[in-house]
N, C-alpha and C positions, 0 to 999 in steps of 0.2 A: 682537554675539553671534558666539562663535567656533564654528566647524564641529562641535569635540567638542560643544559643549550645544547645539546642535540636535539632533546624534545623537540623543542621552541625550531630549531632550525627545519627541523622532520614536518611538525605542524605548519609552518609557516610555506613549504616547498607545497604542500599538500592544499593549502589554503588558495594559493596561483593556480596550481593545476585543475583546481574545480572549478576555479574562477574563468581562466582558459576556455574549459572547456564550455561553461554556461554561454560567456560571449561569443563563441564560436557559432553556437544559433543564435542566441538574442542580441542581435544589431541594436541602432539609435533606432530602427524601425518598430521592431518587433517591442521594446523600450518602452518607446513613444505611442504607440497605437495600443498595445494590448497591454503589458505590466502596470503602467501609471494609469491609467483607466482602472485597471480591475484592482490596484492597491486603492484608490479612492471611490470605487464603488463600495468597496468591503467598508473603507474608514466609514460613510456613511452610514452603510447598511447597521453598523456597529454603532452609531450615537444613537441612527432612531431605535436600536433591544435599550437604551436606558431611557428615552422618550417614554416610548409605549411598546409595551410588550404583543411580541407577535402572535397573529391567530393560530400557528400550527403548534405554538407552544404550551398552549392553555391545556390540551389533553392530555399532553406526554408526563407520566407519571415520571418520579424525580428516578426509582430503580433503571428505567431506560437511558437517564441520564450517567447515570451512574455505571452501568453494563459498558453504557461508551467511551468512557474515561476507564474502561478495565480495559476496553481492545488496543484504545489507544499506549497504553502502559508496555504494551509486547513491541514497539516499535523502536529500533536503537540498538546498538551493540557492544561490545566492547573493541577500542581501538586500541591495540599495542604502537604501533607504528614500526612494526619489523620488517628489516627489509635482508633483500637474500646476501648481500654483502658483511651482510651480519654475522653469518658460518664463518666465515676468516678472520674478522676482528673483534667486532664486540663482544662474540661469545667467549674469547678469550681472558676478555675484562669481568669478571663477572659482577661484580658490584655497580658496572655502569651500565651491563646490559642490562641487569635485574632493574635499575632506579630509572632509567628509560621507560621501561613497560609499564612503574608503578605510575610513572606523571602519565602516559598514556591510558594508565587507569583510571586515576583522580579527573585526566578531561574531560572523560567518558562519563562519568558520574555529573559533572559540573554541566554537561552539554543535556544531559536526563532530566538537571531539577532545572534546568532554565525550560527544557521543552513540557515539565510536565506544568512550571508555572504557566506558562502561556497557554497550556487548553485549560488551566483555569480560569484565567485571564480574560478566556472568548468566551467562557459560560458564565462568567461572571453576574452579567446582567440577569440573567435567567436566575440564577441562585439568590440572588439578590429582591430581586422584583417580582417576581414570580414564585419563587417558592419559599422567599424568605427566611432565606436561612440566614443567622448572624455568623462572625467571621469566627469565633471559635471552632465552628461546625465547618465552616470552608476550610480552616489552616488547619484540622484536624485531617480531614481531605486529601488535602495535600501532603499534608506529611503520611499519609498511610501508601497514596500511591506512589510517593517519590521511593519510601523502603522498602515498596514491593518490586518496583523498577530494578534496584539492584541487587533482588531477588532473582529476577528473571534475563536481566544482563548475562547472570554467572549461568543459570539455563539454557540458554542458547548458546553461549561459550562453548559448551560441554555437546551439545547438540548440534552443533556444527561441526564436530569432528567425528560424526557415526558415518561410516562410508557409505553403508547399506540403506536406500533412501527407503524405503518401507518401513525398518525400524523408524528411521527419524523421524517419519511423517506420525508414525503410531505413537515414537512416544512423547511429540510434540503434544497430540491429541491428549491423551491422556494428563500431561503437567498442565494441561491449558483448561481440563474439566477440573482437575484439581483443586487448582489456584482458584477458579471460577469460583468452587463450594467454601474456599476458605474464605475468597471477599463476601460472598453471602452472607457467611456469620460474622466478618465485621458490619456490613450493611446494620444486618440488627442490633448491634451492637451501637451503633453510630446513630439508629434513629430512636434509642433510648437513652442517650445522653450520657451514653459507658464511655468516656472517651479513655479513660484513666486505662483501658483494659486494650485500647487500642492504638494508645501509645506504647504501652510496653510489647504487645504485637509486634510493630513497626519495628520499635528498637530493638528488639533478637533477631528479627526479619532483616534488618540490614546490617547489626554485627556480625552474625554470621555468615552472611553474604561476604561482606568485605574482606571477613578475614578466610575464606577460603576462595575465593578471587585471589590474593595478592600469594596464598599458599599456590593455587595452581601458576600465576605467573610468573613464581620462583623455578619450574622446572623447564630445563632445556631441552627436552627432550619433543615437547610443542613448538621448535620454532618452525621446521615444517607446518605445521597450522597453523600457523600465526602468518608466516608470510603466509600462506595460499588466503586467508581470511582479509588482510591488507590489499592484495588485488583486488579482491570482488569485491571491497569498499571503496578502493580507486577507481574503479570499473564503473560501477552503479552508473551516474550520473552519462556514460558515455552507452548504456546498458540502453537506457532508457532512450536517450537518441534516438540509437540502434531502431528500437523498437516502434519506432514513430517513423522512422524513415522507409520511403518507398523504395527508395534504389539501392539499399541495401538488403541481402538475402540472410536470414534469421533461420538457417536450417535449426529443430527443435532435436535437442542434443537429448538421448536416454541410452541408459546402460539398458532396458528390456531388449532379449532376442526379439522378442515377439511382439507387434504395437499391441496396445490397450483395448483398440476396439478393431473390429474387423478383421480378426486373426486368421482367418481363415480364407479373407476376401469372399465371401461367397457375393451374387449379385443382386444387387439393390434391385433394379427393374426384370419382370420377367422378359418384357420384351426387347429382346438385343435391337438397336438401332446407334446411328451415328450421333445423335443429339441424346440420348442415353448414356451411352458409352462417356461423351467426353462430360457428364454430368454427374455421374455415377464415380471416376477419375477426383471431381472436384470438391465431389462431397466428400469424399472419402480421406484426401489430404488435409481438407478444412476441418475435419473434426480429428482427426490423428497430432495434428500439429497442437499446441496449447497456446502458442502464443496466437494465434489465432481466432482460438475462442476466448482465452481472453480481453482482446482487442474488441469481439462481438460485444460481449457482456461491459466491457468496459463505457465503450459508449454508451448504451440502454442504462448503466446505472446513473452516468453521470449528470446524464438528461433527466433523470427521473429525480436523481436530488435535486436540481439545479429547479427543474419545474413545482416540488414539494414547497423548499425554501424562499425562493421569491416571490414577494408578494403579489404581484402590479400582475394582472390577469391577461395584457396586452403581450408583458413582457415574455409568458408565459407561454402566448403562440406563435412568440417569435422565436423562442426557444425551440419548439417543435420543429419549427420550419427546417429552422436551421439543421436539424438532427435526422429531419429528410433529407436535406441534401445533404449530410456530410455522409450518413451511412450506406444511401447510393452509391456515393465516389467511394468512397471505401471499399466497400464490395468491388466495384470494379475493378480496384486496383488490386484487390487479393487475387480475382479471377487472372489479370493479366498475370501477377506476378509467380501461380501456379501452372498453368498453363506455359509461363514462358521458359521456364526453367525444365518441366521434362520432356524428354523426345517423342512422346507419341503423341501428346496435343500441341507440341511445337509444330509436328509436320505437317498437323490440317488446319495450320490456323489462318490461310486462305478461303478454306474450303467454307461454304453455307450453313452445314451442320453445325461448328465450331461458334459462327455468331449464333444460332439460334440454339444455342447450349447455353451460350452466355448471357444471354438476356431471360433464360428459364432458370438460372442457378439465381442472379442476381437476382431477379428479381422473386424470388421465392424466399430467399432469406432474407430480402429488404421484408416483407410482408411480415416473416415472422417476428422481425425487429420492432415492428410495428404493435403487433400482436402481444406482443412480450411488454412492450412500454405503456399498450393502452392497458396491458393487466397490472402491470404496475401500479399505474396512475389509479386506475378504478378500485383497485381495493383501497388503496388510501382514503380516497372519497367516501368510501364505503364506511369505515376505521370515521374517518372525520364527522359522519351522520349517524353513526351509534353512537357520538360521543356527543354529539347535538351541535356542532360546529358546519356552521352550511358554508358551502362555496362561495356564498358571495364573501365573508366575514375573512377569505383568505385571497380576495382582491384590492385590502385596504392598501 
């Protein structure tokens, strides 16, 4: 068996098992009510951006369009498809393990330019109609982001094997201002019609890449990284689950002795009481935990694009509604699900204190939820009536 139909077989085994795991929540239910609803709301939403162009687009200057298509660009990885079976035989082959990694390579690139044409694809209309750019200046675009993409494939590559997550986190930061100041100077470069200078950019920008991509995935000495990088891309998808599911516990994993915040525990309220105490307990886990806060932050933002982008002003307070109730029940369920896992607020969770702790935590962070979305929303508005765009003009 040669390298390509291992691939193919490796892809195709990997292709079922996400598939698997998708159908395993999305039933004929979940199908039928919510996927083919919201894939034909979008199809719509997407004929009227070439109808008539929307009112929250009129002010957004094309650089923020452009920042967005640079964020989007860091999304994606490199897949080898190694797998730990691999120590005993194929490493042995070495011409098949190397040709394996390389088609694992070239997927990885093929699965980049199809995702980067597609957020072309969506802003299409807008580039088009709105800002009126002709297609040399979009396929120029394209091609800049797709060779920076396999620019920053082989960065994170490389960045994902730093043990030390302080380093990584630092010198993610750092290649991600980097790269930012280099799109920059293509930006200018792109809105003087240099494109000559931004094609040969691209092209060192991805020869280089490639060819030290397929140089580091000549060494065997990463295949420890490689599988461990293969699970947590097998993972993901069941990751994310995880993360939405209530009856499962998402203990928040860090190599810190020490947590991040509250090192010392000292006490939140001066005054010790029973409805303190188990309040005090719940603050203190909800903000130490990450996945937590961002579950918090997660909903407030999604509401908040969801309420920017739709037009229909009705729809817009049904969307609130909705994000009343959902982030109530939320909370609720983080409270029970904190409280039920350790032993000292398990033991009074009869007791009086214990509900009137939980209806003061809930509802304190529902309020800030709130708080946090109306500042959201109102600076928009704000942003939208310096730029002379009234509120009604984003109810068409």
């Amino acid at each position: 068996m040669n390298s390509r139909k291992i691939f193919m077989n490796r892809l195709i085994r990997a292709w079922k098992y996400q598939y698997g795991v998708i159908r395993s929540i999305a039933d004929w239910t979940i199908i039928l009510y919510l996927i083919i609803p919201s894939a034909a709301i979008f199809i719509m939403m997407y004929r009227t951006w070439w109808q008539e162009t929307p009112a929250w687009i009129e002010f957004l200057p094309f650089s923020l369009i452009f920042f967005s298509i640079y964020l989007f660009s860091w999304s994606g990885r490199i897949r080898t498809y190694v797998q730990e079976a691999d120590k005993v035989f194929l490493i042995k082959n070495g011409p098949i393990f190397i040709g394996m990694k390389k088609w694992g390579y070239a997927y990885s690139l093929l699965v980049q330019f199809f995702s980067t044409g597609v957020s072309i694809l969506i802003l299409l209309p807008f580039l088009r109609n709105h800002y009126l750019l002709d297609w040399q200046k979009i396929i120029t675009l394209f091609f800049y982001f797709f060779s920076l993409k396999t620019t920053i494939l082989l960065v994170k590559f490389y960045l994902r094997r730093i043990e030390i997550k302080f380093k990584k986190i630092a010198a993610g930061i750092l290649l991600f201002i980097v790269f930012s100041l280099f799109s920059q100077l293509i930006y200018l470069l792109w809105e003087k019609d240099l494109f000559i200078f931004i094609y040969i950019c691209g092209a060192i920008l991805m020869a280089a890449s490639v060819f030290q991509s397929l140089k580091a995935l000549k060494k065997i000495s990463s295949i420890d990284h490689e599988i461990a990088m293969g699970l947590e891309d097998k993972m993901k998808h069941i990751n994310i689950i995880f993360s939405l599911s209530y009856d499962i516990e998402k203990p928040a994993v860090s190599k810190r002795t020490k947590p991040l915040l509250f090192r010392r525990s000292k006490r939140i309220f001066k005054k010790r009481t029973k409805v303190n105490g188990h309040t005090e307990l719940f603050i203190k886990i909800f903000i130490r935990n990450y996945s937590y806060i961002f579950g918090f932050i997660q909903i407030i933002s999604v509401t908040t694009a969801a309420m920017i982008i739709i037009p229909p002003l009705w729809i817009k307070a049904t969307i609130f509604i909705g994000f009343l109730i959902m982030m109530h029940f939320w909370l609720s369920l983080i409270w029970d699900k904190i409280t039920a896992s350790n032993p000292i607020s398990n033991k009074y969770r009869e007791m009086p204190s214990y509900f009137s702790a939980r209806k003061r935590a809930v509802t304190t962070l529902f309020i800030a939820a709130i708080l946090i979305l109306s500042l959201f929303i109102t600076g928009w508005f704000l942003l939208l009536s310096y730029f002379g765009v009234s509120i009604g003009m984003l109810g068409r």
